[in-house]
C-alpha positions in Angstrom: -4.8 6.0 23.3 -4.8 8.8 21.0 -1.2 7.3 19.3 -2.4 4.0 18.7 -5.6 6.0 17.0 -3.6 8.4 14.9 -1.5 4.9 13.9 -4.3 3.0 12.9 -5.7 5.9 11.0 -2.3 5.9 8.9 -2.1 2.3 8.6 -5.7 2.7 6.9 -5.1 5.5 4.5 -1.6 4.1 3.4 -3.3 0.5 3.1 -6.1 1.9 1.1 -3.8 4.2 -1.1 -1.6 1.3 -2.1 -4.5 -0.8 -3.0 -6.2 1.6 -4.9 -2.9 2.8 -7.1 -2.2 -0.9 -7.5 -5.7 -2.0 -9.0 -6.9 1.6 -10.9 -2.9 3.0 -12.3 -0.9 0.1 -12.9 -2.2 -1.5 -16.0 1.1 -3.3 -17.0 2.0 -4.9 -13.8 1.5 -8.5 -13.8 -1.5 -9.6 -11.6 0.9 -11.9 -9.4 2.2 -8.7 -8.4 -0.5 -7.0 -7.7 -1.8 -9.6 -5.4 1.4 -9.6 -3.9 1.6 -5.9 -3.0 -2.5 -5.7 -2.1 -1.6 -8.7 0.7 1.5 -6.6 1.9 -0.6 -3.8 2.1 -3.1 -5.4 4.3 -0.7 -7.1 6.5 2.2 -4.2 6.7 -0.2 -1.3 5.5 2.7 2.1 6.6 5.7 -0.5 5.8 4.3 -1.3 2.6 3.2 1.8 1.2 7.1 3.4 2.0 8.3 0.8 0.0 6.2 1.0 -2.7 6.6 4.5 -3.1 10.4 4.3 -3.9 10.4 0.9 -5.7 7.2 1.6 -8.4 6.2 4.8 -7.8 9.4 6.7 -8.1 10.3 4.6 -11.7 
């Protein structure tokens, strides 16, 4: 019970943190890819935000 909490809880924060880097610090990126990493971010919020770390935000 508390697990599945603690995940969701993750799942939010990294979903949110993706979305919010994507629409407020990345001015250049194309909007097609924004939309593209706000869905993933919904859909595979912890999955996505790993990923998104090392592919933009390490560049």
């Amino acid at each position: 019970m508390v697990f599945g909490t603690l995940v969701g809880l993750i799942g939010l924060v990294c979903a949110v943190w993706v979305i919010f880097d994507v629409m407020t610090k990345q001015k250049k990126m194309k909007d097609s890819h924004k939309i593209v990493w706000i869905v993933l971010a919904i859909v595979f919020s912890i999955i996505t935000a790993i990923v998104y770390y090392f592919a933009v935000k390490k560049k």
